[in-house]
C-alpha positions as CSV (number, residue, x, y, z in Angstrom):
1,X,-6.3,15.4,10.0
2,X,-9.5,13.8,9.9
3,X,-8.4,11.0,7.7
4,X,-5.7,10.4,10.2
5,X,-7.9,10.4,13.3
6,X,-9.8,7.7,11.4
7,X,-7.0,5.5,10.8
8,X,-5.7,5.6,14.4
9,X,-9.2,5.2,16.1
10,X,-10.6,2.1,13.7
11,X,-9.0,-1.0,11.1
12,X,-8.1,1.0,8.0
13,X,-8.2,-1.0,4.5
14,X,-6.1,0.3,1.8
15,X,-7.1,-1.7,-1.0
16,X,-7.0,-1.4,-5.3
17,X,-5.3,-2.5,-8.3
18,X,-1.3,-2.3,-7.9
19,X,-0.8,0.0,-11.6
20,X,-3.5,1.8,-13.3
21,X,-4.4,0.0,-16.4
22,X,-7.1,1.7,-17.6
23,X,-9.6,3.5,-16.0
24,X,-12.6,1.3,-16.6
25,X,-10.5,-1.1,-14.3
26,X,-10.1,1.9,-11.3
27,X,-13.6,2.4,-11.2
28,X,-14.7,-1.4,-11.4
29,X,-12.8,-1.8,-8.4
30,X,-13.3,1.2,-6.7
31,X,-17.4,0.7,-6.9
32,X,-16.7,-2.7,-4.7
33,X,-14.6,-0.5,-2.1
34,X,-16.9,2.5,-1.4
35,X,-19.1,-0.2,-1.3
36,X,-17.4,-2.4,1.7
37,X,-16.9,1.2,3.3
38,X,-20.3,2.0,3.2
39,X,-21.4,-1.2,5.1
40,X,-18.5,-2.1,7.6
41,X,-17.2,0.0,10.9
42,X,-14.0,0.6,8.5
43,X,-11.8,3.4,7.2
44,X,-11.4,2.7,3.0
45,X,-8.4,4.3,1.6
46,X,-8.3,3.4,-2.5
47,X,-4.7,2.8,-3.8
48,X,-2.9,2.2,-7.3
49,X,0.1,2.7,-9.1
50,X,0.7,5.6,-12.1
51,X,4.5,4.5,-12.4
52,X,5.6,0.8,-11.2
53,X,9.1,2.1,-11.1
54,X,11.2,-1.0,-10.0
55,X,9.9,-3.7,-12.6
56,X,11.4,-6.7,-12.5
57,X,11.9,-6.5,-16.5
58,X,12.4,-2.8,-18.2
59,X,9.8,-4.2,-20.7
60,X,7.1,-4.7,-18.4
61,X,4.5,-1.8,-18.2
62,X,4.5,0.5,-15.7
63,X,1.3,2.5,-16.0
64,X,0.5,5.7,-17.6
65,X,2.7,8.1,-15.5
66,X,2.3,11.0,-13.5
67,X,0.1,13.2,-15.3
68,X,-2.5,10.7,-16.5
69,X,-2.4,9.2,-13.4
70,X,-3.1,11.8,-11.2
71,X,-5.9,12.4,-13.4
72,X,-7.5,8.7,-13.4
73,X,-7.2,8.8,-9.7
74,X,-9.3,12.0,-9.1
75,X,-12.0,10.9,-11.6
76,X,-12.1,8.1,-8.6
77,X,-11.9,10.0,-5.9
78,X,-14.6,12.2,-7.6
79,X,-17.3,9.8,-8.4
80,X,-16.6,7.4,-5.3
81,X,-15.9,10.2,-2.6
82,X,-12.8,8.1,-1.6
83,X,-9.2,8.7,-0.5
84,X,-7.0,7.9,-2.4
85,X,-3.7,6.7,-2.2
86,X,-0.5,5.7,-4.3
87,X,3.6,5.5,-4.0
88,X,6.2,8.5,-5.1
89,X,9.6,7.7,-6.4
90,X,11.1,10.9,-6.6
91,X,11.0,14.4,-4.2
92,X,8.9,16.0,-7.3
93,X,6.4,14.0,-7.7
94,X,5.5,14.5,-3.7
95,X,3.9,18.1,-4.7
96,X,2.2,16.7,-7.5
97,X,0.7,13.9,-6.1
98,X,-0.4,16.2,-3.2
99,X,-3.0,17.6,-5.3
100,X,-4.8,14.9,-5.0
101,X,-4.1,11.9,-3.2
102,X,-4.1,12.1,0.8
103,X,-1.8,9.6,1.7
104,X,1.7,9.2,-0.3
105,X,3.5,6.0,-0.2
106,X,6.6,5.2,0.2
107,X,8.3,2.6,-1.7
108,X,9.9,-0.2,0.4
109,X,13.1,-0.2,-1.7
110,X,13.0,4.0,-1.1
111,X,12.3,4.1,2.7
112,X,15.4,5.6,3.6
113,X,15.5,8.6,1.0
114,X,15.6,11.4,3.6
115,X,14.9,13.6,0.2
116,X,11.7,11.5,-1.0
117,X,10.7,11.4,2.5
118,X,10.9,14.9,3.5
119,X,10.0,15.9,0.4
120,X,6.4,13.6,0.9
121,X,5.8,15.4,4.7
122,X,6.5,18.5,3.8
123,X,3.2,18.0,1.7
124,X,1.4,17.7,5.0
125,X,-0.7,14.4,3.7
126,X,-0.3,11.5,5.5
127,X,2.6,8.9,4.7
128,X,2.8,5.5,4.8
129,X,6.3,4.5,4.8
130,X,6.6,1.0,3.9
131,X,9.6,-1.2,5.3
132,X,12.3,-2.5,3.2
133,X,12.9,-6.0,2.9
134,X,16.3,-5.2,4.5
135,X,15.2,-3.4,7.6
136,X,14.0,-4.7,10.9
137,X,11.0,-3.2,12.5
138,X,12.7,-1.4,15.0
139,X,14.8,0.0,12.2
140,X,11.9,1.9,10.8
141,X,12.1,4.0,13.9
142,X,14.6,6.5,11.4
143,X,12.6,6.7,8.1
144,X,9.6,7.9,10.7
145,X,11.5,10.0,12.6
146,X,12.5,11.8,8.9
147,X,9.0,12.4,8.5
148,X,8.3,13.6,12.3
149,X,11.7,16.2,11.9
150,X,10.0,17.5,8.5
151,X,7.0,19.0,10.9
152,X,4.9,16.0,9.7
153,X,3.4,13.5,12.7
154,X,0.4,12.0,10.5
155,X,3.1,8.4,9.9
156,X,1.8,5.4,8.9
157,X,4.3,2.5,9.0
158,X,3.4,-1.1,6.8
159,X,5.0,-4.2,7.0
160,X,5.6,-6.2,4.0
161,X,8.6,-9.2,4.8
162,X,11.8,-9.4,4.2
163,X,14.3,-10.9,1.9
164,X,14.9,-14.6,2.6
165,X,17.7,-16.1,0.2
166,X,16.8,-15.7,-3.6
167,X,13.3,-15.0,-4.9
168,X,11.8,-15.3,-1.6
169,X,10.2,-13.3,1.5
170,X,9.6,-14.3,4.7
171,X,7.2,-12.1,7.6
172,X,8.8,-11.9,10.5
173,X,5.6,-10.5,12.5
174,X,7.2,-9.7,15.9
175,X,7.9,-6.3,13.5
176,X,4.6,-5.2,13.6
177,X,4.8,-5.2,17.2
178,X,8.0,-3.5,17.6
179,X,7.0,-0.5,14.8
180,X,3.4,-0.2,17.1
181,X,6.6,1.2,19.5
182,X,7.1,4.1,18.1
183,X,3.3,5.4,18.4
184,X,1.8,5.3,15.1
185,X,-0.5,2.9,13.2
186,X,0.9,0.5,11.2
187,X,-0.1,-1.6,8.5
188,X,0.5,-5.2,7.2
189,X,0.9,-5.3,3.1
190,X,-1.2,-8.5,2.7
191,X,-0.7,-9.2,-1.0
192,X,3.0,-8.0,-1.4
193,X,4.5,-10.0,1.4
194,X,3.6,-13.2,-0.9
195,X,5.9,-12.5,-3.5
196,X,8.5,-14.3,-4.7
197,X,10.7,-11.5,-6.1
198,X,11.9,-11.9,-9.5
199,X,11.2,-15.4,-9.5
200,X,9.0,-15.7,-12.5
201,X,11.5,-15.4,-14.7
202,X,12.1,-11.7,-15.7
203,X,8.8,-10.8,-13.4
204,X,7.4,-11.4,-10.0
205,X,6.0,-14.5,-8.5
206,X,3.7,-15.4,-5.6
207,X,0.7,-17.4,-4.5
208,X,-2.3,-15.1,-3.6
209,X,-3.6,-18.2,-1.4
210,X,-2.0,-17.5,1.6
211,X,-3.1,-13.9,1.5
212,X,-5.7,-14.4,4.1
213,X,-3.5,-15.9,6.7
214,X,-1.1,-13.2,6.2
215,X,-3.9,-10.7,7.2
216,X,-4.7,-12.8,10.3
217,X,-1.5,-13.3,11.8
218,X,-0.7,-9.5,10.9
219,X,-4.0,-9.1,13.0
220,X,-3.1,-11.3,16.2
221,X,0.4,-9.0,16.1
222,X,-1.8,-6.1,16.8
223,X,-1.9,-4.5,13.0
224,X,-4.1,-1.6,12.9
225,X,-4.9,-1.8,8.8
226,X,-4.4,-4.1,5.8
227,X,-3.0,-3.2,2.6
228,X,-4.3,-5.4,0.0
229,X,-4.1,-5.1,-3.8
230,X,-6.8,-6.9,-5.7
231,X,-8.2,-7.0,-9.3
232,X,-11.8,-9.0,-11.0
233,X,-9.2,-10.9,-13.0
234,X,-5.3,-11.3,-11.5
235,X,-4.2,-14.2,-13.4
236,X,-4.2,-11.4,-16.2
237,X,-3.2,-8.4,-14.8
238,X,-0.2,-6.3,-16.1
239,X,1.6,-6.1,-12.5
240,X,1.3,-8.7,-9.8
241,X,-1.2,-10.6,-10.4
242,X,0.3,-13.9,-8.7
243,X,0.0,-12.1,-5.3
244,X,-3.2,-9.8,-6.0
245,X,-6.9,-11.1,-4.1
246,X,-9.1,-11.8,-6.8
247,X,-11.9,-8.7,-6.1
248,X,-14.9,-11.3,-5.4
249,X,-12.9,-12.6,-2.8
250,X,-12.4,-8.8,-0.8
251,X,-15.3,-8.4,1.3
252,X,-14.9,-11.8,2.5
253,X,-11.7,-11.3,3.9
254,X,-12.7,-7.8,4.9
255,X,-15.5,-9.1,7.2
256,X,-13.3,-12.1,8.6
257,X,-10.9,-9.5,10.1
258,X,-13.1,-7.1,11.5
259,X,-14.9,-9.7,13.5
């Protein structure tokens, strides 16, 4: 609960590579977060991926799976004294994860699995139940309420766009205000609500630039945190690097929304 108290009571950052890679990568950008954390009234979750299961292409990589990914992520949580995050995409993976993440995501394209969700609050960690790009905000009122019925109140909703004609997202930010409704914190995903889905022929698109001003408009909707994935080197990353902050560029942004 005390991770949750923090969340709700200050601006919460949830911020790392979007798939493990390696682990030299985890760490490199880990460092920079405990960092920020260390120096800035914040709450510092890290997040990444150990299975990117909706790929554009089935030939992209996904990351190392479950396992090895659970174990990259506590070497992180170990050295850095972090939390950690990062998204389920099946009910068994929920208990797994558990071990040693304390917030599980949920996928946008997932956020009304009543088993997936359940199956992630019955864990008792927090969850961040991300919005699909087909839902409103006040629509997100169900996938929490899953959570809540499950004997799980520690909900954190993010917002992330939604589907605008082909390849394309749009915010529509009035949903941040209308998910703040229902009681709990909610989040705007910074770096994903950029993308131009599937519109890089066979993989993902985006334009990292207007990353900031998505975090400042999410802010003047009354967002409580900031999802933002971000890597030393985007422009080669193996999974959304259009959209991704480059990590020099983090505390920067960090600063400019906290003031």
């Amino acid at each position: 609960m005390a991770l949750y108290n923090d969340i709700t009571q200050k601006p919460f950052f949830i911020v790392g590579p979007c798939v493990m890679e390696n682990q030299e990568l985890l760490y490199t950008v880990a460092e920079k977060v405990a960092e920020i954390g260390s120096r800035y009234p914040v709450t510092v979750v890290f997040k990444s991926s150990f299975d990117k299961a909706n790929r554009t292409s089935a030939h992209a990589y996904r990351g190392p799976g479950l396992a090895k990914g659970m174990e990259m992520l506590n070497k992180v949580k170990e050295k850095f004294s972090l939390p950690v995050t990062t998204d389920i995409h099946e009910p068994f993976q929920a208990a797994a994860c558990a071990e040693v993440v304390d917030i599980l995501q949920i996928p946008a394209f997932l956020c009304r699995q009543t088993d997936l969700l359940i199956a992630a609050a019955e864990t008792g960690k927090i969850v961040n139940v991300k919005k699909a790009q087909f839902l409103s905000g006040q629509d997100m009122f169900y996938p929490a309420q899953k959570v809540k019925d499950a004997g799980n109140n520690q909900v954190i909703l993010t917002e992330r766009g939604n589907s605008f004609g082909y390849n394309n997202l749009v915010v529509d930010f009035r949903n941040i205000y209308d998910m703040k409704e229902f009681g709990y914190p909610v989040c705007m995903d910074c770096t994903h609500s950029v993308q131009r889905p599937g519109g890089a022929g066979g993989k993902t698109g985006g334009d990292r630039k207007f990353v900031p001003n998505m975090a400042h408009a999410a802010k003047a909707f009354g967002a409580s945190g900031y999802f933002i994935e971000t890597h030393p080197d985007p422009d080669n990353a193996l999974s959304d690097g259009p959209n991704m902050l480059y990590l020099k560029d983090l505390e920067e942004l960090i600063k400019s929304l906290i003031n």
